[in-house]
C-alpha positions in Angstrom: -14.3 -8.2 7.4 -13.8 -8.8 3.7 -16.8 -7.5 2.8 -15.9 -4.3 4.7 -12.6 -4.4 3.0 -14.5 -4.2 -0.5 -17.5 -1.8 0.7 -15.6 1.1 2.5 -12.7 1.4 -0.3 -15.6 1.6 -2.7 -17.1 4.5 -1.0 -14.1 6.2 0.5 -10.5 7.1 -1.0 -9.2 3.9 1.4 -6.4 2.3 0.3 -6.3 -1.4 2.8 -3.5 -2.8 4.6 -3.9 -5.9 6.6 -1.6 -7.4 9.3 1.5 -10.1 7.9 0.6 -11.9 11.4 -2.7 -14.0 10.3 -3.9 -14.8 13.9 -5.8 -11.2 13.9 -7.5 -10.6 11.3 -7.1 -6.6 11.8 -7.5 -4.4 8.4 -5.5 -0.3 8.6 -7.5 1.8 6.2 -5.2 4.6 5.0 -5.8 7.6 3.3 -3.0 9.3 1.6 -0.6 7.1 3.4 -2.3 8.1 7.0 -3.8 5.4 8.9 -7.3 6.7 9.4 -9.3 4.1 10.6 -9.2 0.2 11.7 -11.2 -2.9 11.5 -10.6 -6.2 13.7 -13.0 -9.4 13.1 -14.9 -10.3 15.9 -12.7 -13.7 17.6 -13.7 -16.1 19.9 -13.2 -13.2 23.0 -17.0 -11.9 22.2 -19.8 -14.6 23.2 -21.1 -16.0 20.2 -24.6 -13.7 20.5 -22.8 -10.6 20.2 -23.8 -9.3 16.8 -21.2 -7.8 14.5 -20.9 -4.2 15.0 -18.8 -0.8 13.8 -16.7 0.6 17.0 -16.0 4.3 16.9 -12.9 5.3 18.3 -13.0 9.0 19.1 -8.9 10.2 19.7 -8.7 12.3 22.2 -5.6 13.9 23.9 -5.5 12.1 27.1 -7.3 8.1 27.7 -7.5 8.4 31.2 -8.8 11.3 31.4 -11.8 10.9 28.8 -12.6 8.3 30.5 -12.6 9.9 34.4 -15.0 11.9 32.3 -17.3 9.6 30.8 -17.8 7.7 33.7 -18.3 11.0 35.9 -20.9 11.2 33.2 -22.5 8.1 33.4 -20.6 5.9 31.0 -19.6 2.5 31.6 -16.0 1.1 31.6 -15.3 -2.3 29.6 -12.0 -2.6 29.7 -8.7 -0.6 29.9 -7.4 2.0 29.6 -4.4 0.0 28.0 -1.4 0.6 25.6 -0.8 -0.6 22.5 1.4 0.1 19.4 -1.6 2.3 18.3 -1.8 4.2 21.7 -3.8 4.1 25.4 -7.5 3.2 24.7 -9.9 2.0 26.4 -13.8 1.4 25.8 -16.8 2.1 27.2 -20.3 2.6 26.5 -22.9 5.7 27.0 -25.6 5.7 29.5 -27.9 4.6 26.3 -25.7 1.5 25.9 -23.7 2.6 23.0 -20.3 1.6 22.9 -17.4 3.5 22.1 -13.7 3.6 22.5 -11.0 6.5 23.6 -7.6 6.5 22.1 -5.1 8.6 22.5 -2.6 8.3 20.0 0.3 10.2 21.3 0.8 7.5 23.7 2.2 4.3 22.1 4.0 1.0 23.2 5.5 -1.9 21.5 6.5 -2.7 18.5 4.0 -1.9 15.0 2.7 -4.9 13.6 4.0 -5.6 9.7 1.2 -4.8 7.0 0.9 -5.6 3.9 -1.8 -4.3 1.1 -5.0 -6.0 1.2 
């Protein structure tokens, strides 16, 4: 995480926030003040021979919906869809084994968590 922190900033107009709450290590990169994009280190939930990896989240205008149409499609469900502060996702992967997540941020529950610059 901190070396993405560093690299995409460096490449990208990215300004960083991170979450006050340490117990998620969860970085908000902002453009212009707009959240565009996040990044969450990989905890103890993903088996230790899970390699570190980049997750796409594609926004779409309704979760359940892309995902009725992914997995008409072939795609696999991994979990969700569920809500969040940041809207109804859920992730999947493509028949290839890619995965993927579906958010639609229109769609939001709970509270925002408190940021801070990185």
């Amino acid at each position: 995480p901190k070396a993405a922190d560093t690299f995409f900033p460096a490449v990208f107009p990215y300004t960083v926030r991170k979450f006050d709450d340490e117990s998620m290590d969860f970085g908000m990169y902002d453009v212009q003040g707009e959240t565009v994009l996040g990044r969450m280190a990989m905890g103890d939930d993903f088996p230790p021979e899970v390699p570190a990896y980049l997750n796409v989240y594609f926004a779409v205008p309704d979760c359940d919906a892309a995902v009725a149409k992914a997995t008409e499609r072939g795609g696999v469900l991994r979990f969700g869809p569920m809500d969040s502060p940041f809207g109804r996702f859920a992730a999947l992967s493509d028949p290839q084994g890619a995965s993927f997540t579906v958010i639609d941020v229109t769609k939001t529950e709970g509270e925002m968590p408190a940021t801070s610059p990185a």
